[in-house]
Every structure is written in structure tokens, then in C-alpha cells.
C-alpha atoms as one frame of an Amber mdcrd trajectory, in Angstrom:
protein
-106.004   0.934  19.941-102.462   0.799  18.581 -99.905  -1.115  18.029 -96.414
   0.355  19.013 -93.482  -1.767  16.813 -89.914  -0.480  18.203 -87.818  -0.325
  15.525 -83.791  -0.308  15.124 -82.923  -1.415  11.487 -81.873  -4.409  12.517
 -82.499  -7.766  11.032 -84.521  -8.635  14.399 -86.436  -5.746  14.176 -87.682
  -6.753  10.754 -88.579  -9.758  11.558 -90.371  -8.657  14.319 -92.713  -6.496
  11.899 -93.097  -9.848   9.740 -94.390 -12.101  12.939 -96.917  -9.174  14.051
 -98.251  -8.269  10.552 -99.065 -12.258  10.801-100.399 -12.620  13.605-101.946
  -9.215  15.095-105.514  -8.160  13.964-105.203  -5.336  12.082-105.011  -2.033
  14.036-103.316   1.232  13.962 -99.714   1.055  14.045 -96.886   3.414  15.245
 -93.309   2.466  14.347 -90.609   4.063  16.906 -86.929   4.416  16.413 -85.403
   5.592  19.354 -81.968   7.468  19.075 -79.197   8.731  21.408 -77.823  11.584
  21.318 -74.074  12.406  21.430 -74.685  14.207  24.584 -76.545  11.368  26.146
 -73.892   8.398  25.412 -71.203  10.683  26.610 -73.225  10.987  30.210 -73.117
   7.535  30.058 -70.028   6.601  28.493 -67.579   9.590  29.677 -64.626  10.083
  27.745 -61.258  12.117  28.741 -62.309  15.610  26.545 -65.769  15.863  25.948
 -65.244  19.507  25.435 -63.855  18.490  22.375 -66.802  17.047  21.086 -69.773
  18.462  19.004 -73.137  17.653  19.556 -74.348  16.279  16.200 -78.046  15.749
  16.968 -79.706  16.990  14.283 -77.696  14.342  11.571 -78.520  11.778  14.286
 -82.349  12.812  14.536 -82.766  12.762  10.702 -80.662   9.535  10.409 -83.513
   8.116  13.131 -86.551   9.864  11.157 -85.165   7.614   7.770 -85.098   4.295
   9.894 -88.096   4.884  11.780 -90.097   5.939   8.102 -87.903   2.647   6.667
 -89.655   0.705   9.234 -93.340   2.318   8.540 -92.889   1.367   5.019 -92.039
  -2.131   6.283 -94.679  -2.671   8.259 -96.954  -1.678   5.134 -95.446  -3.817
   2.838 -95.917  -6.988   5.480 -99.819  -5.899   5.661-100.496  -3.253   8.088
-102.217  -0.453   6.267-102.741   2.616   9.073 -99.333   3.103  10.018 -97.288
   5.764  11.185 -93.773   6.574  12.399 -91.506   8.522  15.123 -87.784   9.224
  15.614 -87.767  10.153  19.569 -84.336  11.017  20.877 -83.718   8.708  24.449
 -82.938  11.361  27.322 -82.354   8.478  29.691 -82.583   5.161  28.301 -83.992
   3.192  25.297 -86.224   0.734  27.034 -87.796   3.780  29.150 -88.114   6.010
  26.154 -90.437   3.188  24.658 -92.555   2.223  27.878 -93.199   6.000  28.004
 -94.055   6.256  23.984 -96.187   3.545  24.472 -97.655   4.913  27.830 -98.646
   8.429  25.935-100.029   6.417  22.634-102.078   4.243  24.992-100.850   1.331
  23.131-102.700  -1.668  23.078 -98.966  -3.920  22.666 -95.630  -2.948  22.324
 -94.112  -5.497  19.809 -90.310  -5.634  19.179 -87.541  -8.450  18.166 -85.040
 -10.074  20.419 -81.134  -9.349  19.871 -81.175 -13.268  21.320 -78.182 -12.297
  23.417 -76.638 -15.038  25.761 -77.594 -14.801  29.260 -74.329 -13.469  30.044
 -73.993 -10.813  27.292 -77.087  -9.979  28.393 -76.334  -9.361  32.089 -73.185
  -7.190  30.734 -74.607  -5.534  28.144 -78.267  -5.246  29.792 -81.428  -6.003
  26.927 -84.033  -3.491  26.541 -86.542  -6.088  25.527 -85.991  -7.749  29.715
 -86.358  -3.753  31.103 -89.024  -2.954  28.622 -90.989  -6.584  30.011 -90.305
  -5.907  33.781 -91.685  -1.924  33.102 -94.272  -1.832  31.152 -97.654  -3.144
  32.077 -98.873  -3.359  28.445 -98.833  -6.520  26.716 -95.407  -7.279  24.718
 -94.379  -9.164  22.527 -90.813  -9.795  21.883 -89.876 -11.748  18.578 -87.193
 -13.929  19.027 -84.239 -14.580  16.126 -85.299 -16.115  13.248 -83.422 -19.797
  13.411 -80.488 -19.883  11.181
């Protein structure tokens, strides 16, 4: 069994590493950052010359591999002592990149933190943690703002 912790740098994220390394049995653990591409953002944000743009996704991958290896070492220092990392580049969208990680690790929980968005940003902007919830059929737990 293993633990799938979806990582993004972020301040949430973090503190979603804190809450399951406090409250989760021990167990294997695989942290995920999941990137976009250039390529991919332009499909879904088109711009007037993408001709004119590079595709930079080897910086980008290596930039994920340090966050998602920052997040490992998190996770050890907060208790979790079989843990490993991946940097997987999202060919369609975040929250579907990490139901089908978790899907091909046979995670036992998919854990990640909460941007705590209001309702209406997060109509707008759309919140991988509601997709992720309403797709996968793995337990989740989603780690809400610390209170400030």
C-alpha cells in the first residue's frame, strides 16, 4: 500500500505532508509534482504566435524533479521514512494526471492540501482537489489551509 502526497511547493502542500505524517500509519509514500508543459498551457491558453515560442520542457521537467525531491525530503523530515518521488509532465490536466498516478501505484490514499479558494474563484478558476474527489475512487484526503 502507498500513500500518494501531490505536491506543488506551495505552503498548502506542506502542510498537507505535516497533517498526513500525523495522522497516517506509516506506509510507503510517493510524492508527485505534476508539471505543464509549454506546449500543453498553450493548447489551453492559445496565444496570437505560438510559432514564436520554444518548447522549454526539459528546464520545466528538472525544475518539477527539484520540487517533487523537495517534497520527498519533506515528507521524511515530518516522519515518513520509505518515501519516494516523481516529476510527471500533465498531457491533459493536473487533477487527471494524479487520479491516473495514483490508479498505476495502486495507492491506498491520495493526500493533498486545499488552495481554500472561494466558491466563486473556484468555479472560475476550477480546483483540482473538487475534480480529483469527484474522479478518483480512492480515498482522499484534502488538507485544508492552515488558519491564519
Amino acid at each position: 500500500m502507498t500513500i500518494l502526497i501531490a505536491y506543488d511547493g506551495s505552503a498548502n502542500s506542506r502542510t498537507a505532508i505535516e497533517v498526513a505524517a500525523k495522522h497516517l500509519t506509516p506506509q510507503p509514500v510517493v510524492v508527485l509534482t505534476v508539471w505543464e508543459p509549454l506546449l500543453v498551457q498553450l493548447r489551453k491558453y492559445p496565444i496570437a504566435a505560438p510559432a514564436l515560442v520554444t518548447d522549454d520542457s526539459g528546464e520545466w521537467g528538472a525544475l518539477a524533479e527539484q520540487q517533487a525531491k523537495e517534497g520527498a525530503e519533506l515528507a521524511v523530515a515530518a516522519g515518513f521514512t520509505d518515501v519516494s518521488h516523481r516529476a510527471v509532465a500533465d498531457d491533459e490536466s493536473i487533477w487527471k494526471t494524479i487520479v491516473d498516478v495514483a490508479d498505476q501505484l495502486d495507492a491506498s490514499m491520495i493526500v493533498f492540501g486545499s488552495r481554500g479558494l472561494s466558491t466563486v474563484r473556484s468555479v472560475l478558476l476550477g480546483s483540482v482537489s473538487n475534480h480529483v474527489l469527484h474522479h478518483t475512487r480512492r480515498p482522499t484526503l484534502v488538507v485544508p489551509p492552515p488558519a491564519s
